[in-house]
Steps between C-alpha positions, in 0.01 A plus 500: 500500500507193262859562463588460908256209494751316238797596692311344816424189291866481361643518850267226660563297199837530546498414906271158392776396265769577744332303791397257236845498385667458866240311728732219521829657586327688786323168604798305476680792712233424810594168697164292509322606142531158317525663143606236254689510137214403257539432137515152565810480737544298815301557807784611754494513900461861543688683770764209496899431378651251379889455592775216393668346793771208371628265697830505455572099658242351256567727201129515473259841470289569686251773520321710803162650512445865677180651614508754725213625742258804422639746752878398419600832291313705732640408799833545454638435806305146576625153470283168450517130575557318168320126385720287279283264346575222331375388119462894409336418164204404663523683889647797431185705271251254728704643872507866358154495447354330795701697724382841313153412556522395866544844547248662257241553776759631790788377622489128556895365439786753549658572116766303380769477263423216237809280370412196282811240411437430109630143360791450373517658131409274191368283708155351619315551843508149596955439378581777729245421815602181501839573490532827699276416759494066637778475762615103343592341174197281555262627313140325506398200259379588151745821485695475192813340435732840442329690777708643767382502882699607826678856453279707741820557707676659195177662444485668818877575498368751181219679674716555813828594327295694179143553530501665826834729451341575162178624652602684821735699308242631286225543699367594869445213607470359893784241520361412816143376332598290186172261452588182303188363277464164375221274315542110468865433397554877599410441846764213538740718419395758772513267771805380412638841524284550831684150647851615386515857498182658674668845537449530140208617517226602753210344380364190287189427323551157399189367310421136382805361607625233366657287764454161338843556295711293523345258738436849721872609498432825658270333830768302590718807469256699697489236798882523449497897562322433847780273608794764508290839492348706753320742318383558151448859493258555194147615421311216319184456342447161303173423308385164307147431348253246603551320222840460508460136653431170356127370578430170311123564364511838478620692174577839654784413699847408374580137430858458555607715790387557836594895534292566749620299760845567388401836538363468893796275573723776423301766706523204778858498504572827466289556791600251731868629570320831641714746356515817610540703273283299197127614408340297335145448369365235254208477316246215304407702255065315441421464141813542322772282285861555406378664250253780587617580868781730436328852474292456820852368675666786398288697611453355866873522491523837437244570788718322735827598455427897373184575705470898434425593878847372626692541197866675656579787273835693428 
């Protein structure tokens, strides 16, 4: 009797140190189980990929960030709208997140496939924003002398001619529903792209925009776009906080910039030329600043552009 009881011991000893042993290769094997390296390593993005996309016109590297939706492997035969969002260092964990937890309680957005466009490589955030995303060489007072503004064109001439091959080819994606996502200097690169080439994508989240540059370049080319255009065909969802507006006396609100009324003036003129085919809604977002109203902006974007109960399925 003792003698099967060892056996029994030896064999559940042996299945402890097996699962012990292999818990986080099965773990990492199921999409959603955030199961992380240890020893000291980096914290990673779990359930995400990281991909270099060059440009081959600049000669500069560039990298994308993947995340793909919880039912992706197990429905083979579905594709999904994809966000592109700007500054991915920062969005891209922040969007994968808020969009996962949206959902946590039932469906509230329809899933989505998650692209974030890194910075340039070797360089800093602010080199390649400023570069990659202002639409003139005139870059604001105070910017340093060897800092390069005005090559959003060339920058969009890369997503459209590499990004978005590069993703469609590997991945079920809608082509029809390609969401473009921008914050701040992100944003002004979005609605250039949405007043030059709005077929490029479907929809646009553009948050905090910053419409002052360049002694507000792009309103003047907005009022421009009503002057030879009939339509703007183009889902668009802009947000700025409350702050975001200069208010002698009061230390909350911004004191060089008036981005809310930029902001309004925008939705105005976007507005007044009727278009058909444009939806638009804006939004004042109380109790927020440049800083801190991203997250809740992304997240009424996502609610208006991927609402769950109309989301169009393949």
């Amino acid at each position: 009797m003792k003698h099967f009881l060892f056996i029994g011991f030896c064999v559940n000893l042996l299945a402890a140190c097996t699962d012990a042993s292999t818990g986080q290769a099965r773990a990492e094997e199921r999409p959603g189980v955030a199961v992380q390296r240890g020893d000291g390593l980096p914290y990673e993005v779990t359930d995400s990929e990281v991909w270099d996309v060059p440009d081959p016109a600049s000669q500069r590297d560039y990298q994308v960030f993947v995340a793909l939706p919880p039912s992706y492997r197990t429905q083979p035969e579905r594709r999904y709208p994809v966000i592109y969002v700007t500054d991915a260092d920062y969005a891209f964990p922040l969007l994968k997140q808020i969009g996962r937890r949206l959902n946590v309680e039932g469906p509230t957005i329809e899933e989505f496939i998650l692209v974030g466009l890194s910075y340039a490589k070797g360089e800093g955030g602010m080199e390649s924003r400023r570069r990659d995303y202002t639409p003139t060489a005139n870059g604001p007072t105070g910017s340093p002398k060897d800092a390069v503004h005005g090559q959003a064109k060339a920058y969009q001439t890369y997503i459209r001619g590499q990004v978005l091959p590069f993703v469609a080819q590997r991945y079920r994606t809608d082509e029809k529903r390609r969401i473009f996502l921008g914050h701040s200097y992100g944003s002004l690169l979005g609605m250039q792209i949405l007043l030059s080439e709005p077929g490029l994508f479907d929809g646009y989240v553009l948050g905090s925009p910053s419409f002052w540059y360049d002694h507000h370049y792009m309103v003047n080319q907005a009022r421009a776009y009503t002057t030879g255009h009939g339509d703007l065909p183009a889902r668009v969802y802009m947000y700025i906080g409350e702050y975001e507006e200069t208010r002698p006396g009061d230390a909350r609100f911004s004191k060089s910039v008036n981005m809310v009324t930029d902001t309004k003036k925008m939705d105005q003129i976007l507005r007044s030329r009727r278009y058909p085919s444009l939806h638009l809604q804006t939004e004042v977002l109380n109790d927020e600043d440049h800083v801190s109203v991203a997250p809740r902006g992304f997240t009424h974007g996502l609610k208006y552009l991927l609402p769950a109960n109309i989301g169009r399925r393949q």
